[in-house]
C-alpha positions in Angstrom: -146.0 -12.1 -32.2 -146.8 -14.7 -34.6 -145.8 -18.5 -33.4 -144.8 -20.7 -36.5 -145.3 -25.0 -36.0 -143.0 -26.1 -38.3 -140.6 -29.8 -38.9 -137.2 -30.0 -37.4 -134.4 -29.2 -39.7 -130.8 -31.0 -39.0 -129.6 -27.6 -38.9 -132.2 -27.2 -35.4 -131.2 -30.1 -33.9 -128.6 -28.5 -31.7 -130.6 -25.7 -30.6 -133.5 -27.9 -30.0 -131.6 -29.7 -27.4 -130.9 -26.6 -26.0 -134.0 -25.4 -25.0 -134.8 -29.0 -24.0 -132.4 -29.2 -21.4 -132.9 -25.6 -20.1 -136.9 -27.4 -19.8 -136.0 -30.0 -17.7 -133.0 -28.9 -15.9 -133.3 -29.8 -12.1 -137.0 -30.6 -13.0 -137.2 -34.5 -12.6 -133.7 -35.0 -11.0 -130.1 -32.9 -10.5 -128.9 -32.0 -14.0 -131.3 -33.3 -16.6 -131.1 -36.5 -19.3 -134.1 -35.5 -22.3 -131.8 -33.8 -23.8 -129.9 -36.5 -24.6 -132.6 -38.7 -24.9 -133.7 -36.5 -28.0 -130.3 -36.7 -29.3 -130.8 -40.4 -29.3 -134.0 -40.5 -30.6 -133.8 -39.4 -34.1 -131.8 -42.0 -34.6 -134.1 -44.6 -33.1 -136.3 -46.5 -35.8 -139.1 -46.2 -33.6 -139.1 -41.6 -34.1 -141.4 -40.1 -35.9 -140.2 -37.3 -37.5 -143.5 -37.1 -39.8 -144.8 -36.1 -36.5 -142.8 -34.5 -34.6 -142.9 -30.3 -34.7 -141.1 -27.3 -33.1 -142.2 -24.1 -32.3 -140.6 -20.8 -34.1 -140.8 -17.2 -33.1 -138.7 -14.6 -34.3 -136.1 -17.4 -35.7 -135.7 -18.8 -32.0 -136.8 -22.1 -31.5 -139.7 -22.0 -28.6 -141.0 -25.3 -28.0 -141.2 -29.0 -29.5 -143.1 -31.8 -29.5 -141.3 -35.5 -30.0 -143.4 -38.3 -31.3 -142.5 -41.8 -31.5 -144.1 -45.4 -31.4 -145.1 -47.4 -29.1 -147.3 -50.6 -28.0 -150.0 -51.9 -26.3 -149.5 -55.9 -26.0 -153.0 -57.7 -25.5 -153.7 -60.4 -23.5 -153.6 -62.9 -26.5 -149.9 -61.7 -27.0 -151.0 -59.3 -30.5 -149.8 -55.7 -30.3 -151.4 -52.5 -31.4 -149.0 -49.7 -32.3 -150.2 -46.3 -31.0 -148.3 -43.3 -30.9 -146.5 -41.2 -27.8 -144.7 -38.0 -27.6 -141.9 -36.7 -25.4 -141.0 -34.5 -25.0 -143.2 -32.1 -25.2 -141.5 -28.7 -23.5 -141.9 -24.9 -24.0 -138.2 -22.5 -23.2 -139.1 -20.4 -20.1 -138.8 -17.1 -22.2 -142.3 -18.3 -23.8 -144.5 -19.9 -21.4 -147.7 -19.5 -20.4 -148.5 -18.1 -24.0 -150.5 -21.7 -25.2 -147.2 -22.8 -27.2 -147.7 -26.3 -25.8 -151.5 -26.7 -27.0 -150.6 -25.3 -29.9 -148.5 -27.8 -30.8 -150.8 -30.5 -29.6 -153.0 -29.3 -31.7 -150.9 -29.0 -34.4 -149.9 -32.9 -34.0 -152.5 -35.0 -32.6 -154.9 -34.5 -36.2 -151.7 -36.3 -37.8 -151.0 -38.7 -35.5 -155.1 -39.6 -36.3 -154.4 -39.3 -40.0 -151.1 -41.4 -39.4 -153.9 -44.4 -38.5 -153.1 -44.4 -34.9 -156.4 -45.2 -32.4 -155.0 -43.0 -30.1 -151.5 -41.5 -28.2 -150.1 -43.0 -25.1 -148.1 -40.6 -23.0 -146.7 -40.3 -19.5 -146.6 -36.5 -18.2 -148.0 -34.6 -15.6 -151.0 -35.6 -14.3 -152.3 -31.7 -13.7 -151.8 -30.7 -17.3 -152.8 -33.3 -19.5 -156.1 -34.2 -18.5 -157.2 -30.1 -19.6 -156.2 -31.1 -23.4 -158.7 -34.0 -23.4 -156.5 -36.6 -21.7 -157.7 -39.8 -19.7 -155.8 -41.9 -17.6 -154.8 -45.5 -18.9 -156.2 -47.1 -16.0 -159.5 -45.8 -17.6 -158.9 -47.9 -20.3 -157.0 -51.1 -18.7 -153.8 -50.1 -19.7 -150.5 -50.9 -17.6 -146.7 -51.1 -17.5 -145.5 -54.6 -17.4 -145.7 -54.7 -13.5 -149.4 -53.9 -13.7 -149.9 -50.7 -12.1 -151.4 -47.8 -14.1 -149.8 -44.8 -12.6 -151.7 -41.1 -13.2 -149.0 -40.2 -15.6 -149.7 -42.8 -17.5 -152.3 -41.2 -19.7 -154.3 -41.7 -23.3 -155.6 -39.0 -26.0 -158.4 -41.3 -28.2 -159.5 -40.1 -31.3 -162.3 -42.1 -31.3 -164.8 -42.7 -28.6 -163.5 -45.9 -26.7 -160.6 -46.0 -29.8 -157.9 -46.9 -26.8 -160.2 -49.3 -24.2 -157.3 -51.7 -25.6 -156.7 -53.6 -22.8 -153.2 -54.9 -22.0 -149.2 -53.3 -21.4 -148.0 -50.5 -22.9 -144.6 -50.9 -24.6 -142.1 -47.8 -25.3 -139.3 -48.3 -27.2 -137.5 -48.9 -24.0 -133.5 -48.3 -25.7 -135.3 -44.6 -25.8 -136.3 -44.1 -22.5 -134.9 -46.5 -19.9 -132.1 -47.0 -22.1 -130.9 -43.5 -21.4 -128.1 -42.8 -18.6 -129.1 -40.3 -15.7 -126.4 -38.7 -16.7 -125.2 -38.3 -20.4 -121.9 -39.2 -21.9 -119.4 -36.7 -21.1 -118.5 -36.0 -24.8 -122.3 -35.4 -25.4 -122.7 -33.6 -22.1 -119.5 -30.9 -22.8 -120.9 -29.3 -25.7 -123.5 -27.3 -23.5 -123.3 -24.5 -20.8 -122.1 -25.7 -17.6 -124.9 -25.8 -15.0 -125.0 -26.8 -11.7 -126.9 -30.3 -11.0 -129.0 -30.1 -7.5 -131.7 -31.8 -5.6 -135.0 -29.9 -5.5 -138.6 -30.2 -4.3 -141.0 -32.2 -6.6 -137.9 -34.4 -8.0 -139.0 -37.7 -7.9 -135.9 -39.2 -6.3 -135.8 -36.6 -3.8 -138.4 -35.7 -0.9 -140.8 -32.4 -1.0 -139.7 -30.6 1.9 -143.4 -30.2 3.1 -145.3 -33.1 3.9 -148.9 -33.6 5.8 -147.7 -33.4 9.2 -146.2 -29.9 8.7 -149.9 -28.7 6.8 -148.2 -27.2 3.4 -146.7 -29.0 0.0 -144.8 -27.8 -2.8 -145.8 -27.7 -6.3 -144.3 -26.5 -9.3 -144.9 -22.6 -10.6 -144.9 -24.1 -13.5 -147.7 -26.2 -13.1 -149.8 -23.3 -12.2 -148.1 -20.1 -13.8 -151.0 -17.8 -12.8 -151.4 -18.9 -9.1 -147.6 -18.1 -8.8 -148.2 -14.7 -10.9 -150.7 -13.9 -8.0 -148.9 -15.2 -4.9 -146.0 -13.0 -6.5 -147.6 -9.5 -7.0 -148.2 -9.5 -3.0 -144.2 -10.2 -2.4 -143.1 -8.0 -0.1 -140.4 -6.8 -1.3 -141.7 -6.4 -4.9 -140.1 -8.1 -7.0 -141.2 -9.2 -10.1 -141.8 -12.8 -10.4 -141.6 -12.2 -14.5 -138.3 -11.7 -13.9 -137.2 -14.2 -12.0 -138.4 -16.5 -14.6 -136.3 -15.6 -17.2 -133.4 -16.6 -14.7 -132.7 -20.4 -15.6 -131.1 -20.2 -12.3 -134.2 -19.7 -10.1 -137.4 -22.0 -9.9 -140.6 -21.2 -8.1 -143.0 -22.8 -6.4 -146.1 -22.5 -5.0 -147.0 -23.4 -1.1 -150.6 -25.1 -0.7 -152.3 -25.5 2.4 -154.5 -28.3 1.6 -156.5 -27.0 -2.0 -155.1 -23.3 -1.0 -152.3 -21.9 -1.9 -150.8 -19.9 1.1 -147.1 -18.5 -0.2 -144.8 -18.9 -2.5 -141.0 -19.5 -2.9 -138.1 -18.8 -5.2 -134.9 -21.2 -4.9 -131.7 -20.9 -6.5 -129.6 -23.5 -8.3 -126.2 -20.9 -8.3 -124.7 -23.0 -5.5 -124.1 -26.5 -4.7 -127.1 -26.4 -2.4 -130.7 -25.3 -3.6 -131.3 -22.3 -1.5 -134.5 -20.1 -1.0 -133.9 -16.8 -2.2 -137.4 -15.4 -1.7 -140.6 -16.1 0.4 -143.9 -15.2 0.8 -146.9 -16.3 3.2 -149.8 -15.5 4.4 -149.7 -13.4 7.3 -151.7 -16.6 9.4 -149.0 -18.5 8.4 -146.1 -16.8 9.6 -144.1 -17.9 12.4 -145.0 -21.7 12.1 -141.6 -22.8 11.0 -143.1 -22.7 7.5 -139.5 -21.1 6.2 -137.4 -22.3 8.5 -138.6 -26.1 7.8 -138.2 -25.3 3.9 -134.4 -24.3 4.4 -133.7 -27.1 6.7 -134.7 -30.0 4.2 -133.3 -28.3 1.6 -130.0 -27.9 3.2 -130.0 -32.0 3.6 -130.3 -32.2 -0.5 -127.8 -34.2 -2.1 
């Protein structure tokens, strides 16, 4: 299978918002915006399309990577431009097959070559630090308020090349400036899905918290953990398949550092509900399941 990084044609723009909301739907929050946000983007002075790639198999469109500019405002009120990207997002079809380095690696040597010190990025914390990541708070970076988050994150080029001390700027009409959820006339031109409350949304609550001794993370965020917890399912069924469902997401139970079950919930109905399980046999009959449904049955 041979995985082509290539520029973004008008002709994929469509398609490439496709596969971006199908990435991010019910991730962050019910229904999705980055879509639109991509959509609003190219038309933003601050895009760079020199930059920016997707990722072709087969004619499909796989993955892309969005690069635009941003700021770091110093102390003494000058500004160094450095570059970010967002999104960065793989379809489900072809995850877990190093589409997303790829096309890191395919972009961060231009960004360099671009004159950038470095890229400023916020993303998840677990990921980014394995493709040679640091957090800004390494480097005295922060949002206006002054805090310096994990997501907030650098990629230097140089040794040191973003110990730039001082507030990053985005192009804030990009990102803040875009609606929760997007303009109707925008929004109609995709697949109706439904919008629901999850686990791991930021504006929503992870149904497992200290006191009951298990979290929820993302199977995304550990493909092969979840590939593992799966193949002892009970009931055998395959969690490949379930993948390809855009309707299902799973997630992995943890028990402090160990991971101690698994879960599959579906978006089909108004509420998110858990359409397989799996645990440990010593953690059967604590409520693990039952606590799970409850909390998801509260979801907005």
């Amino acid at each position: 299978m041979i995985i082509e990084i290539r520029k973004e044609t008008e002709k994929d723009y469509f398609e490439t918002e496709k596969i971006v909301r199908e990435s991010f739907w019910n991730k962050y929050q019910p229904g999705c915006n980055e879509h639109y946000m991509v959509h609003v983007m190219r038309k933003n002075k601050a895009w760079l399309p020199e930059l920016s790639r997707i990722a072709v198999i087969d004619g499909e469109i796989a993955g892309v990577i969005m690069y635009f500019e941003s700021k770091i405002k110093k102390a003494d009120g000058s500004e160094v431009k450095v570059a970010s990207f967002g999104p960065l997002c793989v379809t489900r079809k072809y995850r877990t097959m190093g589409i997303g380095k790829k096309l890191m690696a395919e972009t961060l040597p231009l960004a360099k070559a671009a004159g950038y010190p470095g890229v400023l990025i916020i993303g998840e914390p677990d990921y980014y630090p394995k493709a040679g990541f640091i957090r800004c708070k390494d480097r005295e970076i922060t949002d206006a308020e002054g805090n310096a988050w994990d997501p907030y994150m650098v990629y230097e080029f140089e040794k040191d090349g973003m110990q730039i001390p001082g507030i990053m700027e985005e192009p804030y009409d990009i990102t803040d400036g875009i609606p929760q959820v997007p303009p109707e006339d925008y929004e109609s031109q995709f697949e109706v899905w439904n919008r629901v409350s999850l686990p791991c949304q930021f504006m929503y609550p992870n149904p497992c918290d200290e006191n009951n001794g298990y979290h929820l993370k993302r199977e995304e965020e550990n493909p092969a953990g979840f590939d593992t917890l799966f193949a002892k399912l009970e009931n055998g069924v395959k969690g490949e398949a379930i993948r390809k469902e855009q309707t299902n997401h799973g997630f992995i139970i943890e028990n402090g550092n160990r991971h101690i079950g698994m879960c599959v919930i579906s978006t089909e109905s108004e509420k998110p509900l858990v359409t397989h399980i799996w645990l440990e046999e010593e953690f059967r009959g604590k409520k693990i399941e039952e606590n799970i449904k409850e909390t998801l049955s509260k979801q907005n």
